[in-house]
mmJSON file of the N, C-alpha and C atoms, coordinates in Angstrom:
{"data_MODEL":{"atom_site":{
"group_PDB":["ATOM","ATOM","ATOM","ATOM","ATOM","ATOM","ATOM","ATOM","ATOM","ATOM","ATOM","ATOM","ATOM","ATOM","ATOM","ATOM","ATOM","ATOM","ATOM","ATOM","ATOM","ATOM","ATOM","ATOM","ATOM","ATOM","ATOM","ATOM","ATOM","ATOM","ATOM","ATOM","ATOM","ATOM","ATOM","ATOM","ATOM","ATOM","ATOM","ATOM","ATOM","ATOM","ATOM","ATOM","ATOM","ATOM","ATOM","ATOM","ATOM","ATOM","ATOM","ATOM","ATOM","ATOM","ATOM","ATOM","ATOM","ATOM","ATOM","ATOM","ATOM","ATOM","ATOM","ATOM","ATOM","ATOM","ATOM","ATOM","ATOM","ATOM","ATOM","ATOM","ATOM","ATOM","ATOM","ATOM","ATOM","ATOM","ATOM","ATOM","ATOM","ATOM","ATOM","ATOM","ATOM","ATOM","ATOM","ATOM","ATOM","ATOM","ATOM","ATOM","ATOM","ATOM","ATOM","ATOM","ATOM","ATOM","ATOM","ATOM","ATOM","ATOM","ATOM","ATOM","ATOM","ATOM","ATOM","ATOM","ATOM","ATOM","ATOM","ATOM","ATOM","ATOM","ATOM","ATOM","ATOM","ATOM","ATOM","ATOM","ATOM","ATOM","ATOM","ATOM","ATOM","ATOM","ATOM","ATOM","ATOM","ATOM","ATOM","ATOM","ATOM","ATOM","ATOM","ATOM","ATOM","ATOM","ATOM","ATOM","ATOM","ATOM","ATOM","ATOM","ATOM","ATOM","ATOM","ATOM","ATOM","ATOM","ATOM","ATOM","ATOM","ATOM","ATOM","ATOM","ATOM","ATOM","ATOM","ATOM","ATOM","ATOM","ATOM","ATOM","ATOM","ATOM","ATOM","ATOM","ATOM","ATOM","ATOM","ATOM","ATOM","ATOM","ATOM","ATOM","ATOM","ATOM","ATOM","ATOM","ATOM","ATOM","ATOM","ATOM","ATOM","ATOM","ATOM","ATOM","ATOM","ATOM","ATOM","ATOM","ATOM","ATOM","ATOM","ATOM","ATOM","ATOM","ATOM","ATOM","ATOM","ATOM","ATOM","ATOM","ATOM","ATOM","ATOM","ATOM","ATOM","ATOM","ATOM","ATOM","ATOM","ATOM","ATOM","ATOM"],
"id":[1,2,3,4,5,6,7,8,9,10,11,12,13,14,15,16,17,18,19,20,21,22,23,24,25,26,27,28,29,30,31,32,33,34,35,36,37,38,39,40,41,42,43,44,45,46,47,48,49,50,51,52,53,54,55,56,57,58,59,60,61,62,63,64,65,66,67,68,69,70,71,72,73,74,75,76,77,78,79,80,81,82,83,84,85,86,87,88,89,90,91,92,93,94,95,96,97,98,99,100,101,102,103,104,105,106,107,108,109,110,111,112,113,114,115,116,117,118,119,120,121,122,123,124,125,126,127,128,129,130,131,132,133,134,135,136,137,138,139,140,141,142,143,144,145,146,147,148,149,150,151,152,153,154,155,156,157,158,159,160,161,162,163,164,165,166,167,168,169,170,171,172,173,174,175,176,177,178,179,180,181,182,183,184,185,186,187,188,189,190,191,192,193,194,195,196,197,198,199,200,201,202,203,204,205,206,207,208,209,210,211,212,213,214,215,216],
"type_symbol":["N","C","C","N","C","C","N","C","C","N","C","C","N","C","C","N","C","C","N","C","C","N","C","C","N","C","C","N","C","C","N","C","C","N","C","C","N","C","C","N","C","C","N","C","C","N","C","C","N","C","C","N","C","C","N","C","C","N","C","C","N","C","C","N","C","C","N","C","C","N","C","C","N","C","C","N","C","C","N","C","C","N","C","C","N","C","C","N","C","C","N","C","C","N","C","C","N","C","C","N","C","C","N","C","C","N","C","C","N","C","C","N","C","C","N","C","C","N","C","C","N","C","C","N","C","C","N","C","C","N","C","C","N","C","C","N","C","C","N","C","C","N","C","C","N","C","C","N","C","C","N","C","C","N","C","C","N","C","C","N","C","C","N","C","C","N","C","C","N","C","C","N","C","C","N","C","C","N","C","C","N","C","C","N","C","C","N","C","C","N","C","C","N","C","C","N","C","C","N","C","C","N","C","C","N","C","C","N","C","C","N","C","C","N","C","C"],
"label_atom_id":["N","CA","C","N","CA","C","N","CA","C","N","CA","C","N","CA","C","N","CA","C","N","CA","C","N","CA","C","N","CA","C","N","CA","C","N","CA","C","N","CA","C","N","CA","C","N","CA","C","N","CA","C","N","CA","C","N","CA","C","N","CA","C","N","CA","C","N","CA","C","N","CA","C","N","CA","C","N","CA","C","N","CA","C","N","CA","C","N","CA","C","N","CA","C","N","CA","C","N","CA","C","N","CA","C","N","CA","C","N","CA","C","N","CA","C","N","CA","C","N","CA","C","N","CA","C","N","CA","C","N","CA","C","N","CA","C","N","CA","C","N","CA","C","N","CA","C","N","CA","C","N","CA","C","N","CA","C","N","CA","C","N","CA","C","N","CA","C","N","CA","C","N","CA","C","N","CA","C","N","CA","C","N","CA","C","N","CA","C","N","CA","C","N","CA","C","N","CA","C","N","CA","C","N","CA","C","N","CA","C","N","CA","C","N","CA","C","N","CA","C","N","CA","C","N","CA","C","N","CA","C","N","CA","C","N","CA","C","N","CA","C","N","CA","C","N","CA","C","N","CA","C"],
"label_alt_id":[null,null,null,null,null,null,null,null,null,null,null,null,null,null,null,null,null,null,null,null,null,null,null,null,null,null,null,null,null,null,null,null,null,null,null,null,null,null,null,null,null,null,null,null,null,null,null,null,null,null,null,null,null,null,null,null,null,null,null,null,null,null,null,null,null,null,null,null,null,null,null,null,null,null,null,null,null,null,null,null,null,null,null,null,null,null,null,null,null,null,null,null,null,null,null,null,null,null,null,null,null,null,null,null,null,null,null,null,null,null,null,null,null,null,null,null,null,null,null,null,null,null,null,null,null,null,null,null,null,null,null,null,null,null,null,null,null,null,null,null,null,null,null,null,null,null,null,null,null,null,null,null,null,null,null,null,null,null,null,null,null,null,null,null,null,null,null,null,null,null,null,null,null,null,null,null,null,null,null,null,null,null,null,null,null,null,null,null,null,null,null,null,null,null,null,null,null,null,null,null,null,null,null,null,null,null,null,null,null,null,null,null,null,null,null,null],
"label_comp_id":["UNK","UNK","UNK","UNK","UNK","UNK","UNK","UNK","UNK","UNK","UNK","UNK","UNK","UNK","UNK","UNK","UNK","UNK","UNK","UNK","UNK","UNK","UNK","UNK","UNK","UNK","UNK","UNK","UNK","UNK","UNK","UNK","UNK","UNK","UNK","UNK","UNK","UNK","UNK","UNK","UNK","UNK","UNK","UNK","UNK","UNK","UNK","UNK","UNK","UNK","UNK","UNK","UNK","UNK","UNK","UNK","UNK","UNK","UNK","UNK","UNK","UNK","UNK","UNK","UNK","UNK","UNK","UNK","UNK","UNK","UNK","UNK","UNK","UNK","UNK","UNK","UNK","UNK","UNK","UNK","UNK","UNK","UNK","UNK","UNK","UNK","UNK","UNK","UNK","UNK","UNK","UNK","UNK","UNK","UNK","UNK","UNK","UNK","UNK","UNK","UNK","UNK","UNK","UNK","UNK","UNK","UNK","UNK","UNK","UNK","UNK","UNK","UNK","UNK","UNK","UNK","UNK","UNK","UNK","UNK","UNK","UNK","UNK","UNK","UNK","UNK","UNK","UNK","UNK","UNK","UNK","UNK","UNK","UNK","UNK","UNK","UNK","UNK","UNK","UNK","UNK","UNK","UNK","UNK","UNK","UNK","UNK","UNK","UNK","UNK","UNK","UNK","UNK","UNK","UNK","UNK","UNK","UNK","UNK","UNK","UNK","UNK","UNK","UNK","UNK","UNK","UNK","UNK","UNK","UNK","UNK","UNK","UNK","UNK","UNK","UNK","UNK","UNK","UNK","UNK","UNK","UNK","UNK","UNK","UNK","UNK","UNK","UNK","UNK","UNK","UNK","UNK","UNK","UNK","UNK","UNK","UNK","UNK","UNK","UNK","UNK","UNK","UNK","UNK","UNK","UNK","UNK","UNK","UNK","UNK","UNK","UNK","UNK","UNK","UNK","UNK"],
"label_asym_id":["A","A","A","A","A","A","A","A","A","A","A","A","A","A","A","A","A","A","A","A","A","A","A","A","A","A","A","A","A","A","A","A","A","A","A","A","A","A","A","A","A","A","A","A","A","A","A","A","A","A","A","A","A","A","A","A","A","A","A","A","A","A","A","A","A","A","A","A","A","A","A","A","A","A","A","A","A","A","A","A","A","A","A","A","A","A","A","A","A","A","A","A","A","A","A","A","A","A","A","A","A","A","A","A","A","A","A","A","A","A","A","A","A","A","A","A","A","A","A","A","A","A","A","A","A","A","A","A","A","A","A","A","A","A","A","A","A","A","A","A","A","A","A","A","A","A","A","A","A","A","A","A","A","A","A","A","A","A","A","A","A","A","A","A","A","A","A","A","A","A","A","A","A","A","A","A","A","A","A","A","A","A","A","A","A","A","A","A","A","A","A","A","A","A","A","A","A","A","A","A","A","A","A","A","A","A","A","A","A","A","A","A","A","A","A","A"],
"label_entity_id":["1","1","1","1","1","1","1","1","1","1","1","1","1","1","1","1","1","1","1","1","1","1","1","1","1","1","1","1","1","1","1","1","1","1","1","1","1","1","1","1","1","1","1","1","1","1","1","1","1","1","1","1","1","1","1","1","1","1","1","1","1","1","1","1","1","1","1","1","1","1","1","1","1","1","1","1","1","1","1","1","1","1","1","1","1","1","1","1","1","1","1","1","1","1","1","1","1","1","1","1","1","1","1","1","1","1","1","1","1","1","1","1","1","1","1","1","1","1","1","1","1","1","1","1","1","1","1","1","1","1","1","1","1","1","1","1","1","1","1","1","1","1","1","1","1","1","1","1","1","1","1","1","1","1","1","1","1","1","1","1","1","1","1","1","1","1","1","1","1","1","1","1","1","1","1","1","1","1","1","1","1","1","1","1","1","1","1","1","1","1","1","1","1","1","1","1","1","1","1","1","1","1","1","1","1","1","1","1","1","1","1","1","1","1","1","1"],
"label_seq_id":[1,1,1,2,2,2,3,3,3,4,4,4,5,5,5,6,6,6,7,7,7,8,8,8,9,9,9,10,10,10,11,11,11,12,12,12,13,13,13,14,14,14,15,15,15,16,16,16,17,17,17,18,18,18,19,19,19,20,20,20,21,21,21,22,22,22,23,23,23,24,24,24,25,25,25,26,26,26,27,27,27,28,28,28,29,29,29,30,30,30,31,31,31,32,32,32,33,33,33,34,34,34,35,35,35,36,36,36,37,37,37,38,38,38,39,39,39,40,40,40,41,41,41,42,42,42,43,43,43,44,44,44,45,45,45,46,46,46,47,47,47,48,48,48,49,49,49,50,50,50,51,51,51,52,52,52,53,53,53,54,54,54,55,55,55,56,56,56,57,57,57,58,58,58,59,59,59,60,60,60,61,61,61,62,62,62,63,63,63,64,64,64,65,65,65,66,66,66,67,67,67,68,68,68,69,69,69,70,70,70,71,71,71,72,72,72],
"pdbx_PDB_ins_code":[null,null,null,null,null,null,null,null,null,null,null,null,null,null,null,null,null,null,null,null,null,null,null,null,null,null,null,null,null,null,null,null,null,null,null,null,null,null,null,null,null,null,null,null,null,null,null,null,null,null,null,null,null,null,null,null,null,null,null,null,null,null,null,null,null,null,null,null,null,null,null,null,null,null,null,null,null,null,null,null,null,null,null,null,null,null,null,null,null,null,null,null,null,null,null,null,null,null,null,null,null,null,null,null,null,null,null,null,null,null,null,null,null,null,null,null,null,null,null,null,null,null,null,null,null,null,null,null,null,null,null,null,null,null,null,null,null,null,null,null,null,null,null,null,null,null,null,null,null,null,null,null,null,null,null,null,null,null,null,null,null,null,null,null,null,null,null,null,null,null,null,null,null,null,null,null,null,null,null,null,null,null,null,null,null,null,null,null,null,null,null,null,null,null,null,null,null,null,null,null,null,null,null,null,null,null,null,null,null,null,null,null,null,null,null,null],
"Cartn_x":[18.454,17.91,18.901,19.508,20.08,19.101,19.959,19.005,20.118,19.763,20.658,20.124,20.916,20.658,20.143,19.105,18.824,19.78,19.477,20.107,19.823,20.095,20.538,21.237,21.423,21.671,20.431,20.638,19.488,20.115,19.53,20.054,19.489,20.673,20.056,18.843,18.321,17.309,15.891,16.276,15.253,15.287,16.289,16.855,16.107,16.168,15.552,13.903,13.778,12.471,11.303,12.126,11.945,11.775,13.112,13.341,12.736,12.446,12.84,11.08,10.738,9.244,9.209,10.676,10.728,12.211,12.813,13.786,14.267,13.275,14.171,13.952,14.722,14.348,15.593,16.513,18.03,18.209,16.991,16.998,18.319,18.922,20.152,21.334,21.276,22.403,23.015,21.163,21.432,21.691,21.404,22.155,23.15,23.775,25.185,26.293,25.423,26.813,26.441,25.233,25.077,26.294,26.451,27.149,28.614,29.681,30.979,31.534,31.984,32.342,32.133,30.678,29.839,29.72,29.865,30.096,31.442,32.113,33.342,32.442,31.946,30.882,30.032,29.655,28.896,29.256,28.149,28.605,27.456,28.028,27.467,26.329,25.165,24.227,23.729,23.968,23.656,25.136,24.057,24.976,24.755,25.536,26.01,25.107,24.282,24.017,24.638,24.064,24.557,25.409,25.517,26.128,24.746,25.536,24.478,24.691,23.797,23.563,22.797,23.278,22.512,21.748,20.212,19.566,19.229,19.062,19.275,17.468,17.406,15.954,15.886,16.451,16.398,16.135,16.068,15.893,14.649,15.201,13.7,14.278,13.261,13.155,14.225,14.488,14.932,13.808,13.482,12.688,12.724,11.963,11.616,11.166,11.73,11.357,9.679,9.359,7.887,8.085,7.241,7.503,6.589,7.332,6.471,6.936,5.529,5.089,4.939,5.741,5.639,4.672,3.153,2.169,1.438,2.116,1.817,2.41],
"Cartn_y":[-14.169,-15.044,-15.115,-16.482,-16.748,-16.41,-16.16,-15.589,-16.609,-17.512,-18.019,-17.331,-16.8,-16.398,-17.38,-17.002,-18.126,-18.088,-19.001,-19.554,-17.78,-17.537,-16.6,-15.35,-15.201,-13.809,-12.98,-12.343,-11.506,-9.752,-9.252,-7.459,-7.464,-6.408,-6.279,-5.42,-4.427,-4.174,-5.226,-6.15,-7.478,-7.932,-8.384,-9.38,-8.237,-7.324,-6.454,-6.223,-5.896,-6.33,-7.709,-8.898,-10.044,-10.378,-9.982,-10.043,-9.224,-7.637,-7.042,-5.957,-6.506,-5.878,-3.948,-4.324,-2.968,-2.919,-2.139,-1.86,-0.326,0.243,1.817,1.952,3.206,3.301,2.963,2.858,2.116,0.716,-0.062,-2.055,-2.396,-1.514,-2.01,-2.193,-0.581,-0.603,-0.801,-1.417,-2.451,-3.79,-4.539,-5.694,-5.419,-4.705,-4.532,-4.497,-3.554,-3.087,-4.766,-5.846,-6.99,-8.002,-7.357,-8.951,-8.115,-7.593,-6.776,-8.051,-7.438,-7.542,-8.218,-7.785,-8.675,-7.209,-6.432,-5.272,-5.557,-6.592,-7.04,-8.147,-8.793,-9.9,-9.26,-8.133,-7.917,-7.734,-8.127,-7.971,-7.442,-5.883,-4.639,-4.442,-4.798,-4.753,-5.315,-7.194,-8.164,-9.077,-9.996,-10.905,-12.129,-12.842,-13.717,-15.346,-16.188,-16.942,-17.994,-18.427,-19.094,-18.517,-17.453,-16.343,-16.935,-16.873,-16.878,-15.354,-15.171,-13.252,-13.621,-12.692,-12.225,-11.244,-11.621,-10.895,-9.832,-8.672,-8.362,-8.22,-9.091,-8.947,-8.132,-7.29,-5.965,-5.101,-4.754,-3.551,-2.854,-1.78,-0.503,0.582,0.821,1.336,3.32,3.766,4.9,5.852,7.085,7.466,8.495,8.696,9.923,11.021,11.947,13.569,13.88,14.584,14.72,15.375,15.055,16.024,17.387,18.171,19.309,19.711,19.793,20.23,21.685,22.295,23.561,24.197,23.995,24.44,24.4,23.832,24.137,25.344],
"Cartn_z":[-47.612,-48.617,-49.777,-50.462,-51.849,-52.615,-53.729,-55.395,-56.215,-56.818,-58.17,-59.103,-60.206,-61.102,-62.371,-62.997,-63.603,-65.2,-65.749,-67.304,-68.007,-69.173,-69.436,-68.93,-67.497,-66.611,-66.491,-65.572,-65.084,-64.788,-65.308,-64.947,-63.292,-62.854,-61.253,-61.331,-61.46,-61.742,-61.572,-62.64,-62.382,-61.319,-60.835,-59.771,-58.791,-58.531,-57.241,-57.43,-59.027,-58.713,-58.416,-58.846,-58.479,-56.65,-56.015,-54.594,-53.867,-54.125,-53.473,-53.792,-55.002,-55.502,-55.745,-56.323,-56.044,-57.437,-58.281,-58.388,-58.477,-57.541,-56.777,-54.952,-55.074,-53.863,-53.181,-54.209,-53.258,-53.589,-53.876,-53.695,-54.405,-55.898,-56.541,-55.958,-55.652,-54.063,-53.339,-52.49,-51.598,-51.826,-53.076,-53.323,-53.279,-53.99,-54.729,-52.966,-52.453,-50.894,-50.421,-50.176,-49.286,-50.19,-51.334,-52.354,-52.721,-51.763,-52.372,-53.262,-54.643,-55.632,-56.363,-56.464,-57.671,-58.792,-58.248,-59.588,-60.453,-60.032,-60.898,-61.767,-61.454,-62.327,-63.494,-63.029,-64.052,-65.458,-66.376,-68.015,-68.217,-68.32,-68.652,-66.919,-67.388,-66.1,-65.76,-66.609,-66.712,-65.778,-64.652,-63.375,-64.05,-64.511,-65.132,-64.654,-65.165,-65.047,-64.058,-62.873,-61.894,-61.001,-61.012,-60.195,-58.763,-57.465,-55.994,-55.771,-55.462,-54.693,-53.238,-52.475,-51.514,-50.987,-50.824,-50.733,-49.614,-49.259,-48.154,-47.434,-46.285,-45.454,-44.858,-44.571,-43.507,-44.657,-45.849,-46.413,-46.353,-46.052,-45.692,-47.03,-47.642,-49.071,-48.543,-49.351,-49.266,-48.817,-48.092,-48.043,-49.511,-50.321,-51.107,-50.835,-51.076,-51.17,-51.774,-51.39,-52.202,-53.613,-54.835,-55.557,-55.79,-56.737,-56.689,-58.141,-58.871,-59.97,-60.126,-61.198,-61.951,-61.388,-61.813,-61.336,-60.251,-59.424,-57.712,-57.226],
"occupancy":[1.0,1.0,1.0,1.0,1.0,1.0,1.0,1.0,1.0,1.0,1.0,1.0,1.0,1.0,1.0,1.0,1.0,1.0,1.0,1.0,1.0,1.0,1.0,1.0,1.0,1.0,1.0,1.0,1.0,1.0,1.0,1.0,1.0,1.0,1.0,1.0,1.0,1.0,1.0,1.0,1.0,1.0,1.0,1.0,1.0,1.0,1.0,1.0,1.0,1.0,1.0,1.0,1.0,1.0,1.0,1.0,1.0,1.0,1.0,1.0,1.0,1.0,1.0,1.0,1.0,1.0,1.0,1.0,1.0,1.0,1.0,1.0,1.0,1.0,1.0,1.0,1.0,1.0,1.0,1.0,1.0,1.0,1.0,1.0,1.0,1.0,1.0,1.0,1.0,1.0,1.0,1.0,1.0,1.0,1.0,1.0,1.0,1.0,1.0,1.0,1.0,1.0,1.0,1.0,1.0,1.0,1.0,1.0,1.0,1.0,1.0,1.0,1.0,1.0,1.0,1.0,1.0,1.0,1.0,1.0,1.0,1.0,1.0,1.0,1.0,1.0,1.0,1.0,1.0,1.0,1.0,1.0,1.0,1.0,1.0,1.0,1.0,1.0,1.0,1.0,1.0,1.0,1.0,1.0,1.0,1.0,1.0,1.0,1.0,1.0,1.0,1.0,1.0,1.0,1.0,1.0,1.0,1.0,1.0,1.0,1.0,1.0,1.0,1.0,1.0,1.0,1.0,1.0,1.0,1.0,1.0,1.0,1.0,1.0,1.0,1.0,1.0,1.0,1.0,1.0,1.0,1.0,1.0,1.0,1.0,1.0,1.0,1.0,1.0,1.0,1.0,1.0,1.0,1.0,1.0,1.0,1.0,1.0,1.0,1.0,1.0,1.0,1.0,1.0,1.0,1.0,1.0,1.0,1.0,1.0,1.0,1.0,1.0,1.0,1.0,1.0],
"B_iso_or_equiv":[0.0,0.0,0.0,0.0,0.0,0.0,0.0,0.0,0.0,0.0,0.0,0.0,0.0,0.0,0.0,0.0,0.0,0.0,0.0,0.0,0.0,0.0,0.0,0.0,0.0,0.0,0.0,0.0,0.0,0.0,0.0,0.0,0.0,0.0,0.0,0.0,0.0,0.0,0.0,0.0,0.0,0.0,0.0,0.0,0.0,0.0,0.0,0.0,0.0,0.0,0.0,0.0,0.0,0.0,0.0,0.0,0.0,0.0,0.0,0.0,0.0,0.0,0.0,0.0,0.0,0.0,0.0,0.0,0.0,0.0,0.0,0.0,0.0,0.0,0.0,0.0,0.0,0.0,0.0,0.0,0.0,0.0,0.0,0.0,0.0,0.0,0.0,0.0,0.0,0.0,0.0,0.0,0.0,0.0,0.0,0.0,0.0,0.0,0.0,0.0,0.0,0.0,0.0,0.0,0.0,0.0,0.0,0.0,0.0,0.0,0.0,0.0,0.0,0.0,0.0,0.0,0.0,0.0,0.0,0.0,0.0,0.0,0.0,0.0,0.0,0.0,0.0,0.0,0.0,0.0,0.0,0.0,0.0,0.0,0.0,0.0,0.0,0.0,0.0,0.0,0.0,0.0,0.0,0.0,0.0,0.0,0.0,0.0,0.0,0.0,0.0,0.0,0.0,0.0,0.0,0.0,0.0,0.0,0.0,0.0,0.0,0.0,0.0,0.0,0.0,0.0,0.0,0.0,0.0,0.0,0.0,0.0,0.0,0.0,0.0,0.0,0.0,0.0,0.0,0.0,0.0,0.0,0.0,0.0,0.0,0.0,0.0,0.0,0.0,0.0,0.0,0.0,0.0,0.0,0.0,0.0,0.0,0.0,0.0,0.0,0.0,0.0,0.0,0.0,0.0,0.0,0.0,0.0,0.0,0.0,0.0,0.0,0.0,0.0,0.0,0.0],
"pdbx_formal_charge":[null,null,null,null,null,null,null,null,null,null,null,null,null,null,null,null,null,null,null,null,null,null,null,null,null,null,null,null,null,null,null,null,null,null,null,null,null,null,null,null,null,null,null,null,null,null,null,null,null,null,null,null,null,null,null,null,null,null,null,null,null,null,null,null,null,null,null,null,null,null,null,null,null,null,null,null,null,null,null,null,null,null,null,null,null,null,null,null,null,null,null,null,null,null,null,null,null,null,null,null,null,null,null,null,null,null,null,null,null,null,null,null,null,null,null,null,null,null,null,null,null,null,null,null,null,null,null,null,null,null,null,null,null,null,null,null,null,null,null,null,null,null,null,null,null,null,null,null,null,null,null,null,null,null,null,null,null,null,null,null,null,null,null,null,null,null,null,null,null,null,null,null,null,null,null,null,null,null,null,null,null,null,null,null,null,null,null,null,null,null,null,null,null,null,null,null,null,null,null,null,null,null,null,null,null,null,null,null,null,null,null,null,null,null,null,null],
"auth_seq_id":[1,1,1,2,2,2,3,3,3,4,4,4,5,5,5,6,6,6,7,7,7,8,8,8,9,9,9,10,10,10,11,11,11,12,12,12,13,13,13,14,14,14,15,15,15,16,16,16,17,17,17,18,18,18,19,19,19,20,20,20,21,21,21,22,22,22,23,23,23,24,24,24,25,25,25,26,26,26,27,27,27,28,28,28,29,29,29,30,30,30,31,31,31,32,32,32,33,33,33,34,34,34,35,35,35,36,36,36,37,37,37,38,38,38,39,39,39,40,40,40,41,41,41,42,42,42,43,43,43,44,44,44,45,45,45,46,46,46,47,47,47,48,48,48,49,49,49,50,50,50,51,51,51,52,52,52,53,53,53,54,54,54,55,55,55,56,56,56,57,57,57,58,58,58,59,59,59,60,60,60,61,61,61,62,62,62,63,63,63,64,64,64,65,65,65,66,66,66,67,67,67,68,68,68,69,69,69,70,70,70,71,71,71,72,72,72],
"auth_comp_id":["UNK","UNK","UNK","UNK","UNK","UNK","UNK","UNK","UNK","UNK","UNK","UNK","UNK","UNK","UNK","UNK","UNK","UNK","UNK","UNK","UNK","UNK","UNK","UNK","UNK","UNK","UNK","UNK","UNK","UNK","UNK","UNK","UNK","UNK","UNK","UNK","UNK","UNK","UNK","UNK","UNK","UNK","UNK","UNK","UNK","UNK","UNK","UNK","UNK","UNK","UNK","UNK","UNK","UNK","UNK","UNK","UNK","UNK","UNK","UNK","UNK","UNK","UNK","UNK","UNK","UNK","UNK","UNK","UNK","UNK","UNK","UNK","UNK","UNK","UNK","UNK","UNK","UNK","UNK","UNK","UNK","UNK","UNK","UNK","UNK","UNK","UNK","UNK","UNK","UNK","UNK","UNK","UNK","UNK","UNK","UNK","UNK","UNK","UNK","UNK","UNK","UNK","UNK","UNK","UNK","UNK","UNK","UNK","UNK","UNK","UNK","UNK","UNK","UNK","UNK","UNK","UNK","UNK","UNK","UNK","UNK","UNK","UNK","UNK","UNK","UNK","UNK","UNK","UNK","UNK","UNK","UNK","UNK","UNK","UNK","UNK","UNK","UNK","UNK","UNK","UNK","UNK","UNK","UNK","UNK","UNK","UNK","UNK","UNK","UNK","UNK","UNK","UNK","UNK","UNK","UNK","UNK","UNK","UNK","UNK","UNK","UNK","UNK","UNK","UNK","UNK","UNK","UNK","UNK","UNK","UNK","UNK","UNK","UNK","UNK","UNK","UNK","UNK","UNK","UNK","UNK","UNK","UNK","UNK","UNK","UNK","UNK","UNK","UNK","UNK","UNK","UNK","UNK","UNK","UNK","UNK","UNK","UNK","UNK","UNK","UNK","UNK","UNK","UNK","UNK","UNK","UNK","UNK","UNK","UNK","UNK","UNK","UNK","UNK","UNK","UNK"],
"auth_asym_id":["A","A","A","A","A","A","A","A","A","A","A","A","A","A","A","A","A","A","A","A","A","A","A","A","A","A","A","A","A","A","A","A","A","A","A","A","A","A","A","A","A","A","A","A","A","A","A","A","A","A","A","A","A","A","A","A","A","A","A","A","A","A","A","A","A","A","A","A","A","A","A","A","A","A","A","A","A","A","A","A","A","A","A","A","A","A","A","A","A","A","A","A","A","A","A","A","A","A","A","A","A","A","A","A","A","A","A","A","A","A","A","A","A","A","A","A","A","A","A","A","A","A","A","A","A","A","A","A","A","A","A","A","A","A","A","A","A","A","A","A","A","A","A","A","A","A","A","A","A","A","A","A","A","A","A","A","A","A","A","A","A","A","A","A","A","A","A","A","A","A","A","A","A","A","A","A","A","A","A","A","A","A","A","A","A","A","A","A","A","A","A","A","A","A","A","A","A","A","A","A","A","A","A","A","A","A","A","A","A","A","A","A","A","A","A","A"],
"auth_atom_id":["N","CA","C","N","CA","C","N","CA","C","N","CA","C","N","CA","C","N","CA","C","N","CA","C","N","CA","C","N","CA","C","N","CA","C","N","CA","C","N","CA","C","N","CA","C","N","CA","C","N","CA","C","N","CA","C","N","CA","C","N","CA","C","N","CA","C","N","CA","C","N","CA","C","N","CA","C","N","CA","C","N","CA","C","N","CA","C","N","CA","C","N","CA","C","N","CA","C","N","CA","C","N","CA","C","N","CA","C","N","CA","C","N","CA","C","N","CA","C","N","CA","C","N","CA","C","N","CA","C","N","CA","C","N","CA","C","N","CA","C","N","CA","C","N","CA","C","N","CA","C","N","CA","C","N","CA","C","N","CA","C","N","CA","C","N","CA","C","N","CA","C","N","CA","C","N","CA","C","N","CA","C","N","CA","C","N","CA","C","N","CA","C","N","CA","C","N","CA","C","N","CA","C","N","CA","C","N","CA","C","N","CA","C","N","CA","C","N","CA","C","N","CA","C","N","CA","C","N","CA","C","N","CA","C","N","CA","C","N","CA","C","N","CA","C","N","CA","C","N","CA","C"],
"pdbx_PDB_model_num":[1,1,1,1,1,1,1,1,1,1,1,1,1,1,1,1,1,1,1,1,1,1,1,1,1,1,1,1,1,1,1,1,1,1,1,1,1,1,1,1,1,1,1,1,1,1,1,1,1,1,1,1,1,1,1,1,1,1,1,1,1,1,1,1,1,1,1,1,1,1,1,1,1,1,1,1,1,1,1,1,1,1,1,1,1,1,1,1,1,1,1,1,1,1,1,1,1,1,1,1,1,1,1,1,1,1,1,1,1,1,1,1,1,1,1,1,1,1,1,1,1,1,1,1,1,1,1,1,1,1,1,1,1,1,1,1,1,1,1,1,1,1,1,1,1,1,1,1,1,1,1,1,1,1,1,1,1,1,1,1,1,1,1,1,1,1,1,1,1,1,1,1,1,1,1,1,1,1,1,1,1,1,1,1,1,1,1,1,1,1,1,1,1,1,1,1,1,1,1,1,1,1,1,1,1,1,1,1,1,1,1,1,1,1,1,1]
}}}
């Protein structure tokens, strides 16, 4: 799937939670490895308005570790 970035730029973060309903778990990542050298685009963490990205449809979320609290 294309993503245009809209008029002001969009942080990837957004952009993954927009696409991807998610921005952990890897989704940044995984844009970033589907789109090589769009980490040269970026200004700061913000992808530049009208920038095309590609979205990746195969992504399966990272699995997470369980956590464990002090008092367990």
């Amino acid at each position: 799937m294309r993503y245009t970035v809209p008029y002001g730029g969009r942080r990837l973060d957004q952009i993954a939670r927009e696409t991807l309903r998610s921005e952990r778990g890897g989704t940044v990542e995984a844009i970033l490895t589907a789109n090589p050298g769009l980490a040269t685009l970026l200004d700061g963490a913000t992808v530049p308005a009208g920038t095309s990205i590609e979205i990746p449809e195969t992504y399966r979320p990272a699995v997470g570790s369980r956590r464990v609290l002090a008092w367990e």
